[in-house]
C-alpha positions in Angstrom: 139.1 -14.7 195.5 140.2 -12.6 198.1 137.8 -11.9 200.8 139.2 -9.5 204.0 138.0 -8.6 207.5 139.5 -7.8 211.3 137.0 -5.1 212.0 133.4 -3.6 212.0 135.1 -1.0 209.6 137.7 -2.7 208.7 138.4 -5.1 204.8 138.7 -8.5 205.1 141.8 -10.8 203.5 140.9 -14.3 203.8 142.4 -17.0 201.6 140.1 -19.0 199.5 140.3 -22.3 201.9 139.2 -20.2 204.7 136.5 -18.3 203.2 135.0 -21.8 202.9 135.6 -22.7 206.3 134.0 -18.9 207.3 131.4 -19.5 205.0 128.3 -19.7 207.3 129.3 -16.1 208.7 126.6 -13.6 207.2 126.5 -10.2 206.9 125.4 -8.3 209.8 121.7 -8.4 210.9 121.5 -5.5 212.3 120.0 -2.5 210.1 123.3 -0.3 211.1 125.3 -2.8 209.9 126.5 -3.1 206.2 128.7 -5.8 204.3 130.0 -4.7 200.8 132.0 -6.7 198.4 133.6 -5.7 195.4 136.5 -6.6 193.8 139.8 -4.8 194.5 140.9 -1.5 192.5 138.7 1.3 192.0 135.2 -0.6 192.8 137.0 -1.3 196.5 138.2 2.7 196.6 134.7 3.8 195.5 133.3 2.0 198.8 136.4 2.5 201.2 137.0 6.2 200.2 133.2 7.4 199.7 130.7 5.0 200.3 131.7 3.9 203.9 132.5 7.7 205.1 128.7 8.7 203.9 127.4 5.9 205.2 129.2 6.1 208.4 127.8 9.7 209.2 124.5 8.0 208.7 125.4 5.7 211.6 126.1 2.4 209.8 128.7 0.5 210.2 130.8 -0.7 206.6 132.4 -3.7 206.2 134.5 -4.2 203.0 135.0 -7.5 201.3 137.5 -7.9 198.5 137.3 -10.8 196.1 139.3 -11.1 192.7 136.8 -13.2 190.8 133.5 -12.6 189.3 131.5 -15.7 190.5 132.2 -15.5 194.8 130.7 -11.9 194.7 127.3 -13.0 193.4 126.9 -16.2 195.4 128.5 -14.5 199.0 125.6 -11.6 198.1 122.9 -14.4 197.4 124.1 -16.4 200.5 123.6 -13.4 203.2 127.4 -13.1 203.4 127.3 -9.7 201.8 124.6 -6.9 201.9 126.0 -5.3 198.5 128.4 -6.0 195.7 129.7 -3.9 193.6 132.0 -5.4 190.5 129.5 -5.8 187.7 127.4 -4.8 184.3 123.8 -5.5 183.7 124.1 -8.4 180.9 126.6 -10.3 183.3 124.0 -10.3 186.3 121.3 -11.5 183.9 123.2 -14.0 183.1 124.7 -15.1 186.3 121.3 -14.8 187.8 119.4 -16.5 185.5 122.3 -19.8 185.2 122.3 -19.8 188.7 118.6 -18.9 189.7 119.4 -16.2 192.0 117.1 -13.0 192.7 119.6 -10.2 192.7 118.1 -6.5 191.3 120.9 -4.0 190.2 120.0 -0.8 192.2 122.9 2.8 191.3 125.3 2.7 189.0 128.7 3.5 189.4 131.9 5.2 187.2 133.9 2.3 185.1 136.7 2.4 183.1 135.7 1.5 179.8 137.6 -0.7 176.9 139.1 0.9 173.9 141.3 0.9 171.5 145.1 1.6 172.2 148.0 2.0 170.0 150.7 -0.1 169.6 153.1 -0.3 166.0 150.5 1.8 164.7 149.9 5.5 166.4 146.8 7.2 164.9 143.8 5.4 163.2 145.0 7.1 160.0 147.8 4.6 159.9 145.3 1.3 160.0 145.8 -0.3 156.3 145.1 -3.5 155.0 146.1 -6.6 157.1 146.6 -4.3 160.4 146.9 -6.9 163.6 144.6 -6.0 166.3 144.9 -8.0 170.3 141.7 -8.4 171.9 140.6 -9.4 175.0 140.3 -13.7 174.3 137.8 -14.5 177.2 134.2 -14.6 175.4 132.2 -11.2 176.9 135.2 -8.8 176.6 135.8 -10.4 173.2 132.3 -9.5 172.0 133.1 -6.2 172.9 136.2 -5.8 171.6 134.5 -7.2 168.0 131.5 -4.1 168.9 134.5 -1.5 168.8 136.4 -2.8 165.5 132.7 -2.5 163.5 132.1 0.6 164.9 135.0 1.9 163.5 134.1 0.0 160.0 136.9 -2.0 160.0 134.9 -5.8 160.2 131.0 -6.1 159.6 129.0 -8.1 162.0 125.4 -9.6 161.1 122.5 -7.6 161.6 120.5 -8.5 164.9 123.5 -10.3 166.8 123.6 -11.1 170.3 125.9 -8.1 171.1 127.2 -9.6 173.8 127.8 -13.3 172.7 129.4 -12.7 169.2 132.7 -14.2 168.1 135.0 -13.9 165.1 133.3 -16.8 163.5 130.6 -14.3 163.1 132.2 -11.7 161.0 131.0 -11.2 157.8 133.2 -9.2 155.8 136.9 -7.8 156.8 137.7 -5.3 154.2 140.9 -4.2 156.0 141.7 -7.9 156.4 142.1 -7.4 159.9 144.0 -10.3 162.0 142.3 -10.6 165.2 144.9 -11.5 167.8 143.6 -12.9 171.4 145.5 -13.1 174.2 144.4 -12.9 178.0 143.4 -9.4 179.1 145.5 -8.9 181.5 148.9 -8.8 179.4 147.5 -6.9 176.5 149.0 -3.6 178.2 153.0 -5.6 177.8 151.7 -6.8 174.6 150.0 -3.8 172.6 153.8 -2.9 170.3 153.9 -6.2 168.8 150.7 -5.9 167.3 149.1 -2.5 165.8 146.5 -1.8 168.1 145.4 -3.3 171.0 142.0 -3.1 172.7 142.1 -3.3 176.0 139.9 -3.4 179.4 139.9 -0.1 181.3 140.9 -1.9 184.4 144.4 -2.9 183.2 145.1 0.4 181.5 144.9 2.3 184.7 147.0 -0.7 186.3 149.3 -0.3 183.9 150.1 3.0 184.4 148.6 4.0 180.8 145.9 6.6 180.1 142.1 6.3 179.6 142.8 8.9 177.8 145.2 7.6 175.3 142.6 5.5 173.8 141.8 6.1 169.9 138.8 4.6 170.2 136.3 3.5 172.8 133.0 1.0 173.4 129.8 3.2 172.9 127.2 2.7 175.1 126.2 2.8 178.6 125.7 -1.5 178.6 129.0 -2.0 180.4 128.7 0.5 183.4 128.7 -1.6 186.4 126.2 -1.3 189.2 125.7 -1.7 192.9 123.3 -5.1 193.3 121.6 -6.2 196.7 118.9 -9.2 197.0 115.8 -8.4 195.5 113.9 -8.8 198.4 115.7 -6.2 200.3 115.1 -3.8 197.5 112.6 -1.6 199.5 115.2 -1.9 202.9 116.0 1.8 204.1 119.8 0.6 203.9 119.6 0.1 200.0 117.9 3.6 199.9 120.9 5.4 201.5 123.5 2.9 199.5 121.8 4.5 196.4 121.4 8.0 198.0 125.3 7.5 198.9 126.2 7.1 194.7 123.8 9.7 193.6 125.2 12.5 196.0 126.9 15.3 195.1 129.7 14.5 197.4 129.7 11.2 195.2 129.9 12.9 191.9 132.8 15.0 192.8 135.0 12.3 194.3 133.9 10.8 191.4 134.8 13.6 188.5 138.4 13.7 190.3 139.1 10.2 190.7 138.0 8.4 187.6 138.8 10.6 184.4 138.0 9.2 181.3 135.8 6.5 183.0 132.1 5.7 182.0 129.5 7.6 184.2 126.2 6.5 184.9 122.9 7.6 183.0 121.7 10.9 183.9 125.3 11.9 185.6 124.9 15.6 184.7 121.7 15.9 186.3 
């Protein structure tokens, strides 16, 4: 994790030991005061670059907290440390809330870069013939993804009424293109996508890597892995949480937005 603060407006950059040592600092009490986290990259940008300047002109004051995990964001939220996080999709929450017993409620969503298909040895989907190599993503919930986009493209089958999100190659039940399913860490599938055919590989680290959304032959379908701005349930109903959502569904928003994140996933109801 890396957590970050000198000022009211400022991000904060604490190392882990201190954040422990900081722990029992909350998020401001005040109603003009707000604490975001999110973890660094675009979900940061979308709060330092629009959030906080709408916000601001509201008369709040924004804090930014960065963190590079996907465990501190939940619990700082849950522990009053944060008023807001922003970092993750709706089946992750229910799943860290309901592990951890935690009353979080997902509130706006917000633009992410989606996973898909990339080319490696291989350049168009034409060229995938039997025993093509494919590297996923190897940590379980990207993997299950990665598995979604393959049978979507009719290259594996997966069993009828599957958990979507917890399925595995032991699952698989037929791989006419005798597809070799090659997992590595997400994070050097970019380096690794020409030894292999294709690779399929988080949004985050194709826009790190200096590749294009754009470029991908393929892509997840559905709107399951758009992240979302959470608060604590109980301050659902808050006035702050009213202009944090007001704040993502703006037209100012939407335009940073359409400039800033081509070929990214958009929240439901984005045109409207």
């Amino acid at each position: 994790m890396k957590p970050r603060s000198l000022s009211a407006v400022g991000t904060w950059l604490i190392p882990v030991a201190a954040f422990v040592v900081f722990s029992g600092c909350n998020a401001a009490t005040d109603t003009k005061s707000i604490t975001f986290g999110a973890t660094a990259g675009d979900f940061s940008d979308i709060v330092s670059q629009s959030l906080k300047p709408q916000l601001e002109a509201k008369g709040y004051r924004v804090q930014l907290v960065q963190f590079s995990d996907y465990v501190q964001p939940n619990i700082a939220l849950a522990e009053r440390r944060l008023d807001a996080n922003i970092f993750q999709h709706k089946p992750y929450l229910d799943e860290f809330v309901a592990q951890k017993g935690l009353k979080l409620t997902p509130v706006a969503q917000v633009p992410t870069a989606p996973l898909g298909l990339y080319a490696g040895k291989r350049k168009t989907l034409a060229e995938a013939t039997d025993g093509i190599r494919v590297a996923v993503p190897n940590d379980p919930t990207n993997l299950a993804r990665a598995l979604r986009i393959l049978a979507d493209l009719g290259w594996i089958a997966l069993p009828e009424g599957a958990d979507p999100f917890h399925i595995s190659p032991k699952d698989i039940t037929s791989n006419p293109k005798h597809v070799e399913i090659v997992q590595l860490e997400a994070a050097q599938l970019p380096r690794s996508a020409q030894d292999v055919d294709y690779a399929i590989i988080n949004g985050n680290y194709v826009v790190t890597s200096g590749m294009k959304l754009s470029a991908a032959l393929a892509r997840e379908k559905g709107k399951e892995h758009v992240n979302w701005a959470v608060v604590r349930t109980e301050d659902v109903g808050k006035p702050f949480v009213a202009d944090i959502v007001a704040a993502l569904k703006s037209p100012s928003f939407k335009e940073y937005a359409d400039r800033k994140f081509a070929g990214y996933n958009f929240p439901e109801n984005w045109g409207e």
